[in-house]
C-alpha positions as CSV (number, residue, x, y, z in Angstrom):
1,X,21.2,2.6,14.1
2,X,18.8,2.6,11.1
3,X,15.8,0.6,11.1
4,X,14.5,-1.4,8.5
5,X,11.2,-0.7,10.0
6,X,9.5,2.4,9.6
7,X,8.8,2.9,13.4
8,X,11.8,3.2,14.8
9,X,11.0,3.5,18.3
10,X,7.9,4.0,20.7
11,X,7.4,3.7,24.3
12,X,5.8,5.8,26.7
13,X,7.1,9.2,28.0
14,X,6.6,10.7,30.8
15,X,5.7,15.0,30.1
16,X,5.5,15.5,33.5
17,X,4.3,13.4,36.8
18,X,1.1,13.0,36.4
19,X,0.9,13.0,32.1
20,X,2.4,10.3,30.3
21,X,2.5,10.1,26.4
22,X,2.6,7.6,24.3
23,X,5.5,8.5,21.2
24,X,6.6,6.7,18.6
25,X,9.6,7.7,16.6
26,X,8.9,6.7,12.7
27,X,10.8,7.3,9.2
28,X,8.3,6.3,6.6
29,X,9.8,6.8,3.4
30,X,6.9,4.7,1.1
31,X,3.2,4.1,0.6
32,X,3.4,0.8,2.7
33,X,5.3,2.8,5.4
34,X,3.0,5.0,5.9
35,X,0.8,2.3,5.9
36,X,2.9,0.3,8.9
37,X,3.1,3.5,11.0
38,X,-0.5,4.1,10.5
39,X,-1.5,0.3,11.9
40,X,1.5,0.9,14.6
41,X,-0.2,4.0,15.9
42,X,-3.9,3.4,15.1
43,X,-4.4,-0.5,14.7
44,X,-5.1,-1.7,18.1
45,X,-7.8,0.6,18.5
46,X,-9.5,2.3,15.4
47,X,-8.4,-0.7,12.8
48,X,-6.2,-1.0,10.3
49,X,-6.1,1.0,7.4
50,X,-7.3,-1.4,5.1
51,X,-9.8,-2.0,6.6
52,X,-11.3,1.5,7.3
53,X,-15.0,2.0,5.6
54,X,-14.9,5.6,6.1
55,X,-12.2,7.9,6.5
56,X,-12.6,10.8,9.1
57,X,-11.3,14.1,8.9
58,X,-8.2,12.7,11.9
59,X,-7.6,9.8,9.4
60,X,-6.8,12.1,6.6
61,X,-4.7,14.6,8.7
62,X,-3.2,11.4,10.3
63,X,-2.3,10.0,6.6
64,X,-1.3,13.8,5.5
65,X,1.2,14.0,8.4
66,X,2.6,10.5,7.3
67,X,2.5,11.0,3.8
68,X,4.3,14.4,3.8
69,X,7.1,12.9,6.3
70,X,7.5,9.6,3.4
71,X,7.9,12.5,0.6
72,X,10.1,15.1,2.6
73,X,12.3,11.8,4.0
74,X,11.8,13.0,7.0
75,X,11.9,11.3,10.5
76,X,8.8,12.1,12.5
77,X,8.2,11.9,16.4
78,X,4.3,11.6,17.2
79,X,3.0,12.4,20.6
80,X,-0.3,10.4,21.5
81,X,-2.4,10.2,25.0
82,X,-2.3,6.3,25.1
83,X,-0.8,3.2,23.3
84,X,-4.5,3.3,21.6
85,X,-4.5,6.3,19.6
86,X,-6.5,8.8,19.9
87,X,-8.3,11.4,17.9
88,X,-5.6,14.1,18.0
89,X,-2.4,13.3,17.8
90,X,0.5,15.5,17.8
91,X,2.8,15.3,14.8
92,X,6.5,16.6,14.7
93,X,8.5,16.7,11.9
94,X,12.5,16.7,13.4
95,X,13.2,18.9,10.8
96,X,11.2,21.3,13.2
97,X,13.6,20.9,16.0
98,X,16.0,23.5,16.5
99,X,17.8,21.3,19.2
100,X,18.1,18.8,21.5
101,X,19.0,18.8,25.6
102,X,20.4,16.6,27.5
103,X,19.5,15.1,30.9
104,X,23.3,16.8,32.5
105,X,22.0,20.5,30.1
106,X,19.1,20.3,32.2
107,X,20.3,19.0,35.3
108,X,17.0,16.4,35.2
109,X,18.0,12.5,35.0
110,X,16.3,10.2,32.0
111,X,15.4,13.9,30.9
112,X,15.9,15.2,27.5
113,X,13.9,18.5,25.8
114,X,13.2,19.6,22.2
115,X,13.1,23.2,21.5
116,X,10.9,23.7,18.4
117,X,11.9,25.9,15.4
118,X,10.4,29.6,15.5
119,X,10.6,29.7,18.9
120,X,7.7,27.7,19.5
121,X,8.3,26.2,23.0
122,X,9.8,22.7,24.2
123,X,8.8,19.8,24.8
124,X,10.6,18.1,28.3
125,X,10.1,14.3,28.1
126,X,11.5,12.2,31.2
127,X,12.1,8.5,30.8
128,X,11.5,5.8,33.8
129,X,15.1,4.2,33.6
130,X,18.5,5.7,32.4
131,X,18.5,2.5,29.5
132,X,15.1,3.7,28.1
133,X,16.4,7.2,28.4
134,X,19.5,6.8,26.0
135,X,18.0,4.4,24.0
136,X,15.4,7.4,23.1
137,X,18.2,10.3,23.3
138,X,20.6,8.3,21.2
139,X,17.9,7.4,18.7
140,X,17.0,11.2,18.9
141,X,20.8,12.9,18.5
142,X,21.0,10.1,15.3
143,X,17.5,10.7,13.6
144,X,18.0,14.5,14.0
145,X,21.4,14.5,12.2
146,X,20.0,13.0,9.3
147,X,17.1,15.6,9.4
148,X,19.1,18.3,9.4
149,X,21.6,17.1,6.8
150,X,18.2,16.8,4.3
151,X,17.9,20.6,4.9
152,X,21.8,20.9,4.6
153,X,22.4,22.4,7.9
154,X,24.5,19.4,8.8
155,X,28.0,21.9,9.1
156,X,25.8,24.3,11.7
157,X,25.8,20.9,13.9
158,X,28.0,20.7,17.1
159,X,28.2,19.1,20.5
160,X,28.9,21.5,23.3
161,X,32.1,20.2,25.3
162,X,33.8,21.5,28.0
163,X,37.4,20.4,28.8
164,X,37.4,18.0,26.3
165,X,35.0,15.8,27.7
166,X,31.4,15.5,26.4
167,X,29.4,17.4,29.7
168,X,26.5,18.2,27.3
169,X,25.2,16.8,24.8
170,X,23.2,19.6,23.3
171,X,22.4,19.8,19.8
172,X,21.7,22.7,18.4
173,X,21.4,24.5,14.9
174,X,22.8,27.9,14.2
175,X,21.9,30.1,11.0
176,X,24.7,30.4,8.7
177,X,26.8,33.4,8.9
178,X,25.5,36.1,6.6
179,X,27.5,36.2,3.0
180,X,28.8,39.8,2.5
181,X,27.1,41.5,-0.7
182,X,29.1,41.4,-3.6
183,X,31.1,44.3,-3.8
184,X,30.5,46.9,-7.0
185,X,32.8,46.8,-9.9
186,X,34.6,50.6,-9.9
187,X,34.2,52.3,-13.2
């Protein structure tokens, strides 16, 4: 599933019936990366970035965000109003994501949710066919794995079953148990 481009995946979402996003699932891991993400997201409507004149205070978050995500090797999921940018996008590092629910966990077809880390909310998105849906879930479940094995919490990772049989498909990531203090050394 990895892509030799640095966006991955992008398409529109839906939020809810009336609010559709534009989100783009990208891994830049180097200066042009960035650089192709960038032109991906921005190009069609603000220009590309060589051939900006000026550079606004959203370029320089936007290139921040990017930038930070090439360093940390860390897959990014950016949440736009349209296919042609805008001035605020919304940037979320996976490594953010505490996990990931399924369209039978939320009883919701072409519907999958991200619960943010620190108990920040979720995010619902709801794709418009079932191939669009796990095409962006599976993409998801495999770009989150990697996330979380950067931060090495890849042994916290499991996939609820019931029976056997894969029901739900959540993703989730647990603290790791407590170690016990050392114990003294008896005199």
């Amino acid at each position: 599933m990895a892509s030799s481009s640095p966006v991955v995946l992008s398409g529109m979402l839906n939020l809810s019936r009336t609010n559709r996003k534009y989100v783009v699932l990208a891994q830049p891991r180097t200066p042009g990366d960035v650089e192709a993400v960038y032109n991906h997201v921005f190009g069609a409507h603000g220009g590309k970035l060589h051939e900006l004149t000026t550079v606004d205070s959203s370029v320089a978050s936007t290139l921040g965000n990017l930038t930070l995500a090439a360093v940390e090797n860390t897959p990014l999921l950016i949440m736009l109003t349209s296919r042609f940018g805008d001035s605020s996008p919304v940037f979320i590092p996976l490594t953010s994501i505490d996990a990931l629910k399924d369209e039978v966990e939320l009883q919701q077809a072409c519907t999958f949710a991200i619960e943010l880390t620190g108990n920040k909310g979720s995010i619902v998105l709801r794709a418009d066919s079932s191939t669009l849906y796990n095409e962006w879930f599976n993409h998801m479940v495999f770009f989150l794995e990697q996330a979380w094995e950067l931060q090495g919490q890849s042994d916290d990772l499991y996939l609820a079953s019931k029976n056997g049989r894969r029901l739900s498909r959540v993703i989730s990531w647990r603290p790791p148990p407590a170690k016990p203090a050392p114990a003294s050394a008896a005199v």
